[in-house]
N, C-alpha and C positions, 0 to 999 in steps of 0.2 A: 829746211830749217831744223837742225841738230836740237836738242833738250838743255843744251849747254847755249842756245844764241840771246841776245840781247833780251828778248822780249818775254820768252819762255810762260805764255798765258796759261796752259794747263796748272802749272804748278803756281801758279798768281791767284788763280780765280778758286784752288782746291783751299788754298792757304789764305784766302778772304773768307771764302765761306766756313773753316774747319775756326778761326780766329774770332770772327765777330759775334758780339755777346747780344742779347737782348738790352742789356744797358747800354751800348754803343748806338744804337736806334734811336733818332729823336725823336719826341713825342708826337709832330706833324704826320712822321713819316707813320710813327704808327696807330694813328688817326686815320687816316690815308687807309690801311692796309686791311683798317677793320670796315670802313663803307665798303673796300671792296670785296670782301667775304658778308657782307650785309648782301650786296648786291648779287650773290653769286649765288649762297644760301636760297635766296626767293627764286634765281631762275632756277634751280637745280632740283627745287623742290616739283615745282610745274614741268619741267622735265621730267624728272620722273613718273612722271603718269601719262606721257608720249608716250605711245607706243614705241618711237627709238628707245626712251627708259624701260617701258616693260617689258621690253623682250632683253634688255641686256641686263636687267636685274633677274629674268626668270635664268641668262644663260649663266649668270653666276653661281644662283643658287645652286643650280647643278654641278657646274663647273670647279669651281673654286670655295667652296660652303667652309662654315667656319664662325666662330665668335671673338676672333682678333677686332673687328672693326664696323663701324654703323657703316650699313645702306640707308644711300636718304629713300626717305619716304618709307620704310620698315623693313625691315631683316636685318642681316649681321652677313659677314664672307668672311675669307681671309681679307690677310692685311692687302696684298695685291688685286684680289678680285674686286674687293670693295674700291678701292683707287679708280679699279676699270669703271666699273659702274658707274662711281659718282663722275668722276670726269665725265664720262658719256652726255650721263644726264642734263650736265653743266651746261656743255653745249647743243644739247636735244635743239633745245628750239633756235638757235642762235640769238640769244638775246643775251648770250655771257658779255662782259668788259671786253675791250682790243687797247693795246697802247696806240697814242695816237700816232706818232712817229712812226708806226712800223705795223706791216701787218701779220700781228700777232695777237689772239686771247689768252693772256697770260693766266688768268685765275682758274679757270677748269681744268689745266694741267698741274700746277701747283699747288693749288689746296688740298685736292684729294690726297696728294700724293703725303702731303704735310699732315693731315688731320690723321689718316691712317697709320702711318709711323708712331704718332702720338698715341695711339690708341693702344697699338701692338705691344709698346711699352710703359703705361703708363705714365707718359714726359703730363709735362702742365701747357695752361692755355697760352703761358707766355712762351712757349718752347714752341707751339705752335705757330705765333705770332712771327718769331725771331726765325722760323723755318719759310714763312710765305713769304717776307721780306726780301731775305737771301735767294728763294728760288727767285720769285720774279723779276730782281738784281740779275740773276745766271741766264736768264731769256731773253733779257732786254741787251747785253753785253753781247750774247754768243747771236741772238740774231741781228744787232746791226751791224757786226765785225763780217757776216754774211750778206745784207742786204742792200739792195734789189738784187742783185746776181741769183741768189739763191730760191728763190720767190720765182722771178721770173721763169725758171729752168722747171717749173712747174709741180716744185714742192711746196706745200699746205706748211707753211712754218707752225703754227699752232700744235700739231704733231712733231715734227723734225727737228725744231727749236726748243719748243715748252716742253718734252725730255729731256733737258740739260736742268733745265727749271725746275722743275719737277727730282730729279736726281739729287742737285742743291738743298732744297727742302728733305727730303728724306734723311740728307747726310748730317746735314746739320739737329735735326730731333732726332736722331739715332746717334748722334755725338760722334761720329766717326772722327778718325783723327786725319789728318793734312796727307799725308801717305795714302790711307784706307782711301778718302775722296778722289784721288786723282785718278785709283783703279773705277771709284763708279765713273766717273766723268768717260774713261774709257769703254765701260762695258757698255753704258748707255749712248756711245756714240754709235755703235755697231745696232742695235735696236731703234736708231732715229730711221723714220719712215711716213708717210701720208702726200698721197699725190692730189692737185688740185682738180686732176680727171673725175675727181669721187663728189666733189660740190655736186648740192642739191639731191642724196643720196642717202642711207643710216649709214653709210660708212665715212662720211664727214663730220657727225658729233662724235663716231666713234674712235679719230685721230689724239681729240684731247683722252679721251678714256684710257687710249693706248701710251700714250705718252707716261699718264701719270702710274700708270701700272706698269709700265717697264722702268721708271723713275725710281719706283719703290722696291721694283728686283733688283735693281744695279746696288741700290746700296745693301741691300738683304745680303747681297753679294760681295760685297766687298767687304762687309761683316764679315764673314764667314775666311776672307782670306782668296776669293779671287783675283785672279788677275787680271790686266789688259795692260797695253799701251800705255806710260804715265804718262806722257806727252801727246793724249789723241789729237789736241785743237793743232797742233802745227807740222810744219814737215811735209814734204814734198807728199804723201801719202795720208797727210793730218785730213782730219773732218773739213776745216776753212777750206783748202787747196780742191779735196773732193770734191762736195758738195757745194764750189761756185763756178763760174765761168771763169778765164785766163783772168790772173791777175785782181780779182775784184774784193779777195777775201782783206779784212784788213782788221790785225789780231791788235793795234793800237785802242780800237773801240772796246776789247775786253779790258784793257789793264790801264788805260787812264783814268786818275781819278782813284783807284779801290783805297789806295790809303787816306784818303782826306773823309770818303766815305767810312772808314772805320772809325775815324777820330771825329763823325759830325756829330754824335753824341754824346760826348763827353761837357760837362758840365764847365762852362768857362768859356768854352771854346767855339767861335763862329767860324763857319766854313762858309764856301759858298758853294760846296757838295750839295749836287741834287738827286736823291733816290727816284727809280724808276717809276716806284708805285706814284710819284705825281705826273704820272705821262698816262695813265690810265684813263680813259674815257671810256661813260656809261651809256648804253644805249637805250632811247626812248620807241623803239619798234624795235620787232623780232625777228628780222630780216641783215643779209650781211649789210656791213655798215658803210660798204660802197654804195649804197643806196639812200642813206640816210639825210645828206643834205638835200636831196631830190626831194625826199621826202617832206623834210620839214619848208623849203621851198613853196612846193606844190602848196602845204598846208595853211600856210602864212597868205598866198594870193586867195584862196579857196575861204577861208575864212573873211579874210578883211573886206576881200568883195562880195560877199555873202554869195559865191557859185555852187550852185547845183551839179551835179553828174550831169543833167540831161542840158546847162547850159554851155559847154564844154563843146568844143570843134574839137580842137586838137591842143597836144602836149609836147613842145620840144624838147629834150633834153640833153644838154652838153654836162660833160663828164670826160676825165681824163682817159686818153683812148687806152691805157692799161688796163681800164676797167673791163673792158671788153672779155678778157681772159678770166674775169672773176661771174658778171653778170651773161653765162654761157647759155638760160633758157628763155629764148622769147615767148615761148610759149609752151609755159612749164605744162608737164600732165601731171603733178600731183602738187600738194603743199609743202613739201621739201625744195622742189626744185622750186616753186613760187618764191622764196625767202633770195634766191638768186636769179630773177627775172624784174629788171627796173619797171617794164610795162605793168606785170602784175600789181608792186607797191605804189606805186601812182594812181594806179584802176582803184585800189583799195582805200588812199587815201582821200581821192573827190567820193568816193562813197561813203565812209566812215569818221574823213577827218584828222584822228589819230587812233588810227587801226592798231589793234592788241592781237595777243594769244590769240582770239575767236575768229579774228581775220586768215590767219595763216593756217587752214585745214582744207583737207580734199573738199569736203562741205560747203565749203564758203567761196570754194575756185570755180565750182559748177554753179553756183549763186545764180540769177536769171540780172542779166546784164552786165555781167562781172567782163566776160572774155570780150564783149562788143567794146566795153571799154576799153581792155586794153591795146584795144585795135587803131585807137584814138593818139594813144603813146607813140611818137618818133624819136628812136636814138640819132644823136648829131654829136660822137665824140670829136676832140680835141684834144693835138697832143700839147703835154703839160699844162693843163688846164690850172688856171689863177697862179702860175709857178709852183703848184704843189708836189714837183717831183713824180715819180714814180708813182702810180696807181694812188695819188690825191684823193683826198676823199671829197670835196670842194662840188659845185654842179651850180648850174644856171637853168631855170627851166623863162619857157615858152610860151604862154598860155594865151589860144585863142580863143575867142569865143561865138557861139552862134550871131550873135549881133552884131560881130565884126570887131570887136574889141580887142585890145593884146595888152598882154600882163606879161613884163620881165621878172624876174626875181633870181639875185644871187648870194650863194651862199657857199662862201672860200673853205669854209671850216665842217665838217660834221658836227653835229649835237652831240653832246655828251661829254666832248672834250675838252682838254685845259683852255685851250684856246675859244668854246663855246659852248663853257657849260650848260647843265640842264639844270633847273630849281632841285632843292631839297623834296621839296613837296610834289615834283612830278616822281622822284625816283622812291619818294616814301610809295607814291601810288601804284606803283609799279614795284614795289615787292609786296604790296599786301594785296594785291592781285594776284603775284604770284603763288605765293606764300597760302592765300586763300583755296587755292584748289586743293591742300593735301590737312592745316593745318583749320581751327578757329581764331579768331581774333585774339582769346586769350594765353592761345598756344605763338602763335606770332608776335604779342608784345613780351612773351618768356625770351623766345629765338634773340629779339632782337637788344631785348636786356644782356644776353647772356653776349652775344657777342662784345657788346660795348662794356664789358668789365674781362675781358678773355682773357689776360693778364692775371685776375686774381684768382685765388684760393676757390675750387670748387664752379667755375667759368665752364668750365671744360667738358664736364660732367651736364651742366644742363644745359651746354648745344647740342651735346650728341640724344641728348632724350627727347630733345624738340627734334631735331634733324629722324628720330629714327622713328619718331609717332606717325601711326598709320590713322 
């Protein structure tokens, strides 16, 4: 595919994002955009006091030090270092957003990358805004024009993906111009990287970190006048072609739509353009979110028939058998690898109910009946399980009981998403939980003032104060 062919998506997607204004944005979409830097804020916070956050905040300090840009949870780095860090952070515990469609965490690669640009220069909170937007638009585009090919071949899109997103966002609060972008879109092609071999590992939060911090070089970069490829996404040699299997990439999914989506904010004018950020589902546990309908499953028979752990025979669980290659530890040895072990969040949920933060540590794995339970847990995948495509998030559990009893329960959708939302009030709970490890109550209701006005005069200034309060 020449640079001159029908489709020519590098220079489509450079020239949406170098184009679209924060006025172009409809209000939904940026409603939308602020829960989800609500919701990321609170994990990122509690991240950072993981140990995956302290040691990648101590390796910055050293590494990359500087006063361009807030570490959350306290210090300053460079504009890049800091990107690494908070990304990291973001995903420490895996409790960041995934879009539902695809599996991707879009906000720990893209906000860092966005907050930090802003900082580096000065831009406002609505530049900020209009930058997370645009990235998460460039994640959702460039991984499904890749997906499942890409995924399946055993790349952690969150990393390999949410570097185009993350790039998007820099370029656009760096103002770069339609030209300058198409060189980052290139530099940051050659920087995409994160294998799924690293799940349940610090090198699995550490994908988004990396993303948003080579998100943030490629435009520094093209600032300055480098170069790449203007055409990375296509071409016999392009990033789609490379990085899927024969024939699966399909550059249609970047460039339909970008213009209705630029005009769906204009005043007057109804589209029926839909922005990315409402595919975003929030998670109600800190575990991948392949596990999550199990979860809330299990939780829903465990509750309603008021069961105990110790009434519990056994737990079947079906799940799409793609999941197989995400849920890789039956029998995690630490609380990283737990967060990818179905038996484990099942063991945890007949014990806890809805297991949080406190559930997922080395501590709570060696717990005195933890492991007997997960003993109890039988995987029974299925392929395309509820027709959910590709690694479905969807699950049907099994639940027998000592007294001979059986409880089916199914549930097509994961929690969190468009399809099966979570309450207001569970996810309020879950940031001031989060939020509670680093901040007090009157430092979190600042945080979360500040983001819901980010847009205005002086926004911007007091999330980074709350963000960087020790």
């Amino acid at each position: 595919m020449s640079e001159t062919n029908e489709t020519n998506e590098t220079a489509a997607l450079a020239a949406f994002v170098t184009d679209t204004e924060f006025e172009a944005i409809p209000e939904e979409t940026l409603a939308e955009a602020k829960r989800a830097i609500r919701d990321y804020c609170g994990v990122a916070l509690s991240g950072s006091q993981h140990p995956v956050g302290e040691r990648i905040t101590s390796y910055v300090a050293g590494a990359t030090p500087g006063t361009d840009a807030t570490v959350l949870g306290g210090g300053t780095a460079s504009a890049p270092g800091a990107a690494l860090a908070n990304g990291t952070s973001g995903h420490a515990i895996d409790f960041d957003d995934t879009f539902a469609s695809i599996v991707i965490h879009p906000t720990a690669p893209v906000f860092p990358a966005a907050l930090a640009s802003a900082e580096l220069i000065g831009a406002a909170g609505r530049d900020v805004l209009a930058g997370y937007v645009l990235g998460v638009e460039t994640a959702f585009r460039v991984g499904h024009a890749t997906y499942p090919s890409h995924y399946e071949n055993g790349w952690h899109a969150t990393g390999t993906i949410g570097v185009f997103g993350a790039t998007a966002a820099a370029t656009s609060v760096l103002g770069l111009s339609a030209e300058a972008t198409r060189h980052a879109l290139g530099i940051c092609a050659s920087s995409s990287s994160s294998l799924k071999k690293n799940f349940g590992s610090m090198t699995k939060p550490l994908h988004a970190g990396h993303a948003a911090q080579m998100g943030i070089r490629a435009a520094l970069l093209a600032r300055e006048g480098w170069s790449s490829d203007r055409s990375v996404l296509e071409g016999e040699l392009g990033y789609g072609t490379v990085m899927t299997l024969e024939d699966a990439y399909d550059p249609t999914a970047i460039t339909d739509g970008l213009d209705a989506l630029a005009r769906s904010g204009e005043r007057g004018r109804e589209t029926n353009a839909e922005w990315a950020t409402s595919d975003i589902g929030y998670k109600p546990y800190p575990s991948g979110v392949i596990t999550h309908a199990a979860m809330d499953a299990t939780r829903r028979v465990r509750n309603r028939e008021g069961l105990a752990r110790k009434d519990i025979a056994s737990v079947t669980v079906a799940l799409d058998e793609a999941a197989s290659e995400m849920l890789i530890h039956a029998e995690p040895e630490d609380a990283l690898q737990a967060k990818f072990s179905i038996e484990f969040c099942l063991a945890a949920v007949l014990q806890e109910g809805d297991p949080g933060v406190e559930a997922f540590t080395d501590e709570y794995l060696d717990r005195e009946g933890i492991r007997e339970t997960m003993t109890r847990v039988e995987r029974a995948f299925e392929p395309d399980l509820f027709g959910g495509g590709y690694a479905g998030y969807g699950a049907r559990i099994t639940v027998e009981t000592s007294e001979g009893e059986t409880y089916i329960e199914a549930e097509p959708h994961a929690p969190g998403g468009p399809r099966n939302p979570v309450s207001d009030e569970r996810l309020d709970a879950k940031f001031r939980a989060c939020t509670g490890r680093v901040l007090d109550e009157a430092a979190t209701d600042r945080l979360a003032n500040a983001i819901e006005r980010l847009e205005r005069e002086g926004a911007l200034a007091d999330l980074t104060a709350a963000l960087g309060a020790k």
